[in-house]
C-alpha positions as CSV (number, residue, x, y, z in Angstrom):
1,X,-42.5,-10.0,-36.6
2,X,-45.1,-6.9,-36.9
3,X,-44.0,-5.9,-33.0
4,X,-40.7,-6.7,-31.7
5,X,-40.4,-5.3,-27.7
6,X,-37.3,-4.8,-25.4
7,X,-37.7,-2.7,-22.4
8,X,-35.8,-2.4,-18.9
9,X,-37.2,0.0,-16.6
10,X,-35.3,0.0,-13.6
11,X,-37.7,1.5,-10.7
12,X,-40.9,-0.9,-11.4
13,X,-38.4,-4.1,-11.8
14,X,-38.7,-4.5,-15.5
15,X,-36.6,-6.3,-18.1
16,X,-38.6,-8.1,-20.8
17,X,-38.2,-9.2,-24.5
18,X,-41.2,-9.8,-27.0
19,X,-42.8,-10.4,-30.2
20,X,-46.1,-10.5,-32.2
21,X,-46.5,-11.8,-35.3
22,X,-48.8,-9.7,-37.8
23,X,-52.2,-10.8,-37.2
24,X,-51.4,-12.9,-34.1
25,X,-53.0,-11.8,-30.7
26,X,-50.6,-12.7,-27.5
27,X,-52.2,-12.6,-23.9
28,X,-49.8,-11.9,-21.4
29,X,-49.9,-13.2,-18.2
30,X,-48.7,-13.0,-14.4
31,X,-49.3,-11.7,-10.7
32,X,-50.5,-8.1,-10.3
33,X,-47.6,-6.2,-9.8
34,X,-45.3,-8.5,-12.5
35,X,-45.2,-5.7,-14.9
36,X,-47.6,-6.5,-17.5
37,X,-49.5,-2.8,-17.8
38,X,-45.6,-1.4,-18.1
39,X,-45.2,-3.5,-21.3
40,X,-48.2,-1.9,-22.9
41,X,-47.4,1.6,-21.4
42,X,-43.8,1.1,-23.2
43,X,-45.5,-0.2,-26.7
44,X,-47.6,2.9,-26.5
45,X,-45.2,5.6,-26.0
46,X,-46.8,6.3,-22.4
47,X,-43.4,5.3,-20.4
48,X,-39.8,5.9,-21.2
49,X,-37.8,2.8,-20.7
50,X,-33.9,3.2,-19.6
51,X,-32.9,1.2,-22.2
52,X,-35.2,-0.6,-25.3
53,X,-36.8,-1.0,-28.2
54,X,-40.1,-1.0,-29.8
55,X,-40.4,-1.9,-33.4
56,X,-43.5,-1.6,-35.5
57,X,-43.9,-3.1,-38.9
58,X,-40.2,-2.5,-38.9
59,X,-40.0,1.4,-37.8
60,X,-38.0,1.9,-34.4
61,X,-40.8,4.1,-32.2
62,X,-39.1,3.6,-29.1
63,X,-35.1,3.2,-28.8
64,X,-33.3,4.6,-25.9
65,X,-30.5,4.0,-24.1
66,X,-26.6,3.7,-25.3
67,X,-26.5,6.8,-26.9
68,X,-29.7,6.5,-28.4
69,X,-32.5,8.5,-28.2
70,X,-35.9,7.9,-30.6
71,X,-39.2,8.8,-28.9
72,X,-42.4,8.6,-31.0
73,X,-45.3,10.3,-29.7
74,X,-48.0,8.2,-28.0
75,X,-50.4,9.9,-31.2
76,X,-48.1,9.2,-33.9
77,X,-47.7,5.6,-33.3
78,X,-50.4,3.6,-34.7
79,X,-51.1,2.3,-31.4
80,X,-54.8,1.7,-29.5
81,X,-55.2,1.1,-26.1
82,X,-58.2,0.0,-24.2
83,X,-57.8,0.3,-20.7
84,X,-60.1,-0.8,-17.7
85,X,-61.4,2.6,-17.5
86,X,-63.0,3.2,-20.9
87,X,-61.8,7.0,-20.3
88,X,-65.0,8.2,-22.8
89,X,-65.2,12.2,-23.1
90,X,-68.3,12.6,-21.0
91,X,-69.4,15.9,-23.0
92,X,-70.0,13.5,-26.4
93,X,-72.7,10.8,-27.4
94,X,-71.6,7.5,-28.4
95,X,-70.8,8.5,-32.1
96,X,-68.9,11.3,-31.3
97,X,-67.0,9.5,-29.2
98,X,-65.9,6.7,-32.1
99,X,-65.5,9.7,-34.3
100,X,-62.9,11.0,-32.5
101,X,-60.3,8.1,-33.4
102,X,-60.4,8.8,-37.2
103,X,-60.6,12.2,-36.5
104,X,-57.2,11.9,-34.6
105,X,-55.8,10.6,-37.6
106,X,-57.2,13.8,-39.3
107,X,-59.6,11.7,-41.5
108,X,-62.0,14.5,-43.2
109,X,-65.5,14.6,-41.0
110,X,-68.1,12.7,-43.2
111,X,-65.5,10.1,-43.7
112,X,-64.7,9.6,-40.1
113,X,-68.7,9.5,-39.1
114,X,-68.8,6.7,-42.2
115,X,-66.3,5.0,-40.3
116,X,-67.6,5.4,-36.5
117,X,-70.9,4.1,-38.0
118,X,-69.5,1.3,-39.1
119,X,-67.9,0.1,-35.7
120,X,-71.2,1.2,-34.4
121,X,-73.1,-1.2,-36.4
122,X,-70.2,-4.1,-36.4
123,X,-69.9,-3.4,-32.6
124,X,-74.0,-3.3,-32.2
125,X,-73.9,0.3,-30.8
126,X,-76.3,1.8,-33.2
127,X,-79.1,2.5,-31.3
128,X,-76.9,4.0,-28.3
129,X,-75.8,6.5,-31.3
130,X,-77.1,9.4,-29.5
131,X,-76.5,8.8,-26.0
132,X,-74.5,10.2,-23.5
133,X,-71.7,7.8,-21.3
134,X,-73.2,8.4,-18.2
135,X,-75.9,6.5,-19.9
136,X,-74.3,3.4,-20.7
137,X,-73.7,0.1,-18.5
138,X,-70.5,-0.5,-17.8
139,X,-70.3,-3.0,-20.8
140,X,-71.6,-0.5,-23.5
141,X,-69.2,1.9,-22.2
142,X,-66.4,-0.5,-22.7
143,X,-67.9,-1.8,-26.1
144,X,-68.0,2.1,-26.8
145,X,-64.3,2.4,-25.8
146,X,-63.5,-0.8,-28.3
147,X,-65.2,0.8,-31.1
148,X,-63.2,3.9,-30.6
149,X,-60.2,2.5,-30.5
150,X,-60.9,0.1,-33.7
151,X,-62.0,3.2,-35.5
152,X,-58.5,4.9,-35.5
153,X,-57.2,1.9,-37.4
154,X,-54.5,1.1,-35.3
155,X,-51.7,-1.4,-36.9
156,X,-51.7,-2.8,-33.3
157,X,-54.3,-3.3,-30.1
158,X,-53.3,-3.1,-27.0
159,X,-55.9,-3.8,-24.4
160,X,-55.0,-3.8,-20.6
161,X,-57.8,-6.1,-18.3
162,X,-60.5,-4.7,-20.7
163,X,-63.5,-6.8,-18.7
164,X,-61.7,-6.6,-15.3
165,X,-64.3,-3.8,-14.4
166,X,-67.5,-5.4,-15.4
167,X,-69.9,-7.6,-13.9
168,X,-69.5,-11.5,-14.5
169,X,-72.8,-11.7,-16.3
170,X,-71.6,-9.0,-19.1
171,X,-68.2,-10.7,-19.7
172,X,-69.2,-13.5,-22.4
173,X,-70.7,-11.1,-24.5
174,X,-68.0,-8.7,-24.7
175,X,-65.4,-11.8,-25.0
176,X,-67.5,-12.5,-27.9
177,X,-67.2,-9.1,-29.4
178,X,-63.3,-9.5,-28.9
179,X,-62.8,-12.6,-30.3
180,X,-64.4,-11.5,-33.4
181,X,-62.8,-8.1,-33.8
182,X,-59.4,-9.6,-32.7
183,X,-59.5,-12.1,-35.7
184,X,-56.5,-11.6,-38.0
185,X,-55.5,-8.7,-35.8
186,X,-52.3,-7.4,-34.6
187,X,-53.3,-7.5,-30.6
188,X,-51.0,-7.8,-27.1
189,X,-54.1,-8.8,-24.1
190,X,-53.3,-8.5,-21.1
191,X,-55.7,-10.8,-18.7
192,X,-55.8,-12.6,-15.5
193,X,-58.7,-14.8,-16.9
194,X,-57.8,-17.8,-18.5
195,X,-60.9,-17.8,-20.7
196,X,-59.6,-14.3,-22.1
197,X,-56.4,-16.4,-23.3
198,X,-58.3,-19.4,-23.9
199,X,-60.8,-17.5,-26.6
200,X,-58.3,-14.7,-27.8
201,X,-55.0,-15.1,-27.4
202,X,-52.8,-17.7,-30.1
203,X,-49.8,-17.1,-27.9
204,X,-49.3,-16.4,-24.4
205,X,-46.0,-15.0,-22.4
206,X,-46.0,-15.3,-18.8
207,X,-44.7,-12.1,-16.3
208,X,-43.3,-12.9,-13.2
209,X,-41.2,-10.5,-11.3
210,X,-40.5,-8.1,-14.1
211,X,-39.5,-11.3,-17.0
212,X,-40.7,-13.5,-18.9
213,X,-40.6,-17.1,-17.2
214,X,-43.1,-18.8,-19.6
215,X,-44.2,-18.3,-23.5
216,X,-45.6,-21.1,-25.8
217,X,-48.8,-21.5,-27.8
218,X,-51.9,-21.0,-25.7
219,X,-53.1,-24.5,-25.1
220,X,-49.5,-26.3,-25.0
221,X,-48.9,-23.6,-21.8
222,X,-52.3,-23.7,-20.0
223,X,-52.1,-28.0,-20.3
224,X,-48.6,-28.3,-19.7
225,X,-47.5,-25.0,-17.7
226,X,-43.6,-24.4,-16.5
227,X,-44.2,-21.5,-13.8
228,X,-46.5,-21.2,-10.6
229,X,-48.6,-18.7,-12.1
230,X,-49.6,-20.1,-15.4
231,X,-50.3,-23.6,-13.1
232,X,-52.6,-21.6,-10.8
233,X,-54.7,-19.8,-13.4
234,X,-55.3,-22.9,-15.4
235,X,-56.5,-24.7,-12.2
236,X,-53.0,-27.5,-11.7
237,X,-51.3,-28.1,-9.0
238,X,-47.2,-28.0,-10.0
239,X,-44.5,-28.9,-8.3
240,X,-40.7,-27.7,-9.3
241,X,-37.6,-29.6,-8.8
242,X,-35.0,-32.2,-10.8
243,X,-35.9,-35.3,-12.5
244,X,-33.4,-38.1,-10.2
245,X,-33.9,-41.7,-10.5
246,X,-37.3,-42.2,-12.3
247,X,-39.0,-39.6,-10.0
248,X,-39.5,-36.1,-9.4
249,X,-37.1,-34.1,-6.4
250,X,-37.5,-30.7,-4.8
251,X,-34.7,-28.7,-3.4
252,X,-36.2,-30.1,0.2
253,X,-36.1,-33.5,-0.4
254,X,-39.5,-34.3,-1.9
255,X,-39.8,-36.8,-4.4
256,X,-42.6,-36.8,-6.5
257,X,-43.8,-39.8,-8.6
258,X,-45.5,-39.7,-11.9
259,X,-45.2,-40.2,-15.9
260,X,-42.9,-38.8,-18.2
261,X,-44.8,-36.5,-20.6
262,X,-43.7,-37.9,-24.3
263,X,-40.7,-35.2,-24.6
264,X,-39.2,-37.1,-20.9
265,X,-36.8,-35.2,-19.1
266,X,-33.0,-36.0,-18.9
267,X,-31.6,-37.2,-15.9
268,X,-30.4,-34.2,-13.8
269,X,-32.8,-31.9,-15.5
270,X,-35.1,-29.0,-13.7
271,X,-38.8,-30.6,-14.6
272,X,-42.1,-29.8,-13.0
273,X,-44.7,-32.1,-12.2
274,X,-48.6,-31.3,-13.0
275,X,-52.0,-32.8,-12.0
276,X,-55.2,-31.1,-11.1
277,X,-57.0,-30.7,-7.7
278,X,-59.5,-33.3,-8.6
279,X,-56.8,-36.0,-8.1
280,X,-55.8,-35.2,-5.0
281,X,-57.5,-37.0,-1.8
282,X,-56.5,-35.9,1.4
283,X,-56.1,-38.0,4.9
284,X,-55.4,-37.2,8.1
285,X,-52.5,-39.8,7.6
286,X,-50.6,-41.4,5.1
287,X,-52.1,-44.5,3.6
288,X,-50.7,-47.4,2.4
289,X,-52.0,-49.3,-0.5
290,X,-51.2,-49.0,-4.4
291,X,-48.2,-46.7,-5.6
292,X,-48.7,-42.7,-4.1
293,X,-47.2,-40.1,-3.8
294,X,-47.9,-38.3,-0.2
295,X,-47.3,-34.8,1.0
296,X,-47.4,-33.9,4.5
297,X,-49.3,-30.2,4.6
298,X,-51.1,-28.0,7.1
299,X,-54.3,-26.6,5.6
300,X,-54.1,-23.2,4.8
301,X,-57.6,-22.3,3.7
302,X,-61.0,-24.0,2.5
303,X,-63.0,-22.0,-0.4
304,X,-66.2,-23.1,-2.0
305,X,-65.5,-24.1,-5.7
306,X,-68.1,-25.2,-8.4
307,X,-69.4,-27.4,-6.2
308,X,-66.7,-28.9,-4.2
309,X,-64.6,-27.4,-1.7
310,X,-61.1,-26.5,-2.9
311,X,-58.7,-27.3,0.0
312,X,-55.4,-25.5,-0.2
313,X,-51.9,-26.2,1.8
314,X,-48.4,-26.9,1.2
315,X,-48.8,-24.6,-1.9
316,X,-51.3,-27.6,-3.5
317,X,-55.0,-27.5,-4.1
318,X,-57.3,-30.4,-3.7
319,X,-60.8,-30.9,-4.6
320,X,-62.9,-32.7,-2.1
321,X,-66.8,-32.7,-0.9
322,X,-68.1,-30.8,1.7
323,X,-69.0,-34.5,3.7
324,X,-65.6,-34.6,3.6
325,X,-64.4,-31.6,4.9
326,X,-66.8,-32.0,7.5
327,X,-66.0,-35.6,8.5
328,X,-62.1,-34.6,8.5
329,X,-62.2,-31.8,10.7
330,X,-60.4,-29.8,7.5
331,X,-59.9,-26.1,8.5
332,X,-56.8,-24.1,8.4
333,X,-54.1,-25.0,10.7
334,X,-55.2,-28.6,10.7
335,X,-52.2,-31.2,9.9
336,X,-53.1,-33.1,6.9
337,X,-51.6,-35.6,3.9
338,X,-52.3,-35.1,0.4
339,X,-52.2,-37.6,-1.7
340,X,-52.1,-38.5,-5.5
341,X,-51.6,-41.5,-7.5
342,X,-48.2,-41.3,-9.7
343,X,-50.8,-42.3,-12.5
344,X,-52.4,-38.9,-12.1
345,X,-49.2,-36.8,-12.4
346,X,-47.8,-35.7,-15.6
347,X,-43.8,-34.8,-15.3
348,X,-42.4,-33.0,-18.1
349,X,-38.8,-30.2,-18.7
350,X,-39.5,-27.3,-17.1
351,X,-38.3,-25.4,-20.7
């Protein structure tokens, strides 16, 4: 591993355990408040843990706790972060801006302006050279801030909601620029957009509560999620419970139908079951017909969604037309039945 990570920091909730291959980007996951930002503010020397360890490339720059007591500073660590904020020094252009990370690094001056004009050209800042921040859009700025951090060379990226503060229509192109500088780099990501993971991240790790409750390849856990949050960000409804007698059960009795994924869960064994919104119709009673699965719900919200309405309640989604809503009397507090063929549902281990 190029960054191995144990941290436990007792007043925000914290307890995690991670690693990064060299090269490998991991997005990390999870709910605002799970604790994501502390694992980058512990990899960059920015927060004391009471007890870890954070290894780089082999050399301990964080280990605390039992006795021991190894604190790298944040500027000796061969870390970048890039923040929501691109935190720019107002009182420089663009290049002397970029400068400034090989300059850290005490990089003689003509080198380090070689090296900030390279970023500037890979990162298509040229021409903002000579300007001022305050005379950026908010995606220069933070193309400006990448390009900073890239210059310093650091043997690992950590960047914290980088295109949380922009506008929609600026996002693509800086997801772009990331995917390209992020190739056969060393990078933690942490997002709440599943196209950030989708694009960037080989590996994800999700955050829930202060732990991990979720890591796998990318793909493997956006298509077959194991917690709430991975489930809701990839657009699935998921159910928790025990695989009993060919079917799905929830500590309150609910049995949900559906197929074994190809790995089947053992008899007795915590599973989840997944399908998307699109699958689910909804009544205003139970229907009979061809096997279902039906679950009685009262209608939380309706929310307009790429066309469709996305109709929530019982902690499910379901995707249905707005004749529909309309014809159903659908609004929240209304008593309702969602339904879903077993067909549609895709039961699989839950680890």
């Amino acid at each position: 591993m190029s960054l191995e990570l144990t941290a436990s920091v007792g007043d925000r909730g914290v307890d995690v355990a991670l690693e990064v291959a060299d090269g490998e980007t991991l997005a990390v996951l999870g709910p605002n408040g799970a604790g994501k930002s502390t694992l980058l503010d512990v990899v960059a020397g920015l927060l004391r843990p009471d007890r870890g360890r954070v290894v780089l490339d082999g050399r301990a720059l964080t280990d605390v706790g039992d006795g021991r007591d190894v604190m790298v500073p944040a500027y000796e660590r061969s870390v970048g972060l890039l923040a929501q904020d691109p935190l720019l020094f107002p009182h420089l252009d663009v290049r002397g801006n970029v400068t400034f990370g090989p300059r850290s690094r005490r990089t003689p001056r003509r080198e380090a302006r070689a090296v900030a004009d390279r970023w500037l050209g890979d990162l298509e800042l040229t021409d903002l050279a000579d300007r001022r921040p305050a005379q950026l859009s908010g995606g220069q700025r933070q193309r400006v801030a990448l390009a900073r951090a890239l210059a310093a060379d650091p043997r690992v990226l950590l960047l914290d909601e980088p295109m949380a503060a922009l506008d929609v229509a600026v996002r693509p192109a800086l997801r772009q620029t990331l995917r390209h500088v992020l190739a056969d780099r060393t990078a933690v990501v942490v997002t709440h957009d599943v196209l950030d993971a989708l694009l960037l991240a080989d590996r994800v790790v999700v955050v829930e509560g202060g732990v991990v409750v979720e890591r796998g390849p990318t793909t493997e856990v956006l298509t077959q999620p194991r917690s709430g949050f991975a489930a809701e960000i990839a657009g699935l409804n998921l159910v928790s419970g025990a695989w009993r007698d060919d079917a799905l059960e929830t500590e309150e009795g609910l049995r949900i139908v559906g197929e074994p994924a190809e790995a089947a869960p053992a008899p007795g064994e915590a599973a989840v079951a997944v399908f998307p919104p699109s699958a689910v119709s909804v009544f205003l009673t139970a229907p009979g017909g061809s096997p279902r699965n039906a679950v009685d719900v009262t209608i939380t919200s309706v929310e307009p969604q790429a066309g469709h309405l996305r109709v929530r309640g019982g902690g499910l989604s379901a995707d249905v037309t707005p004749r529909s809503v309309a014809e159903l009397g659908l609004a929240p507090g209304v008593r309702a039945v969602f339904v879903v063929k077993a067909t549609e549902v895709t039961v699989y281990p839950r680890s």
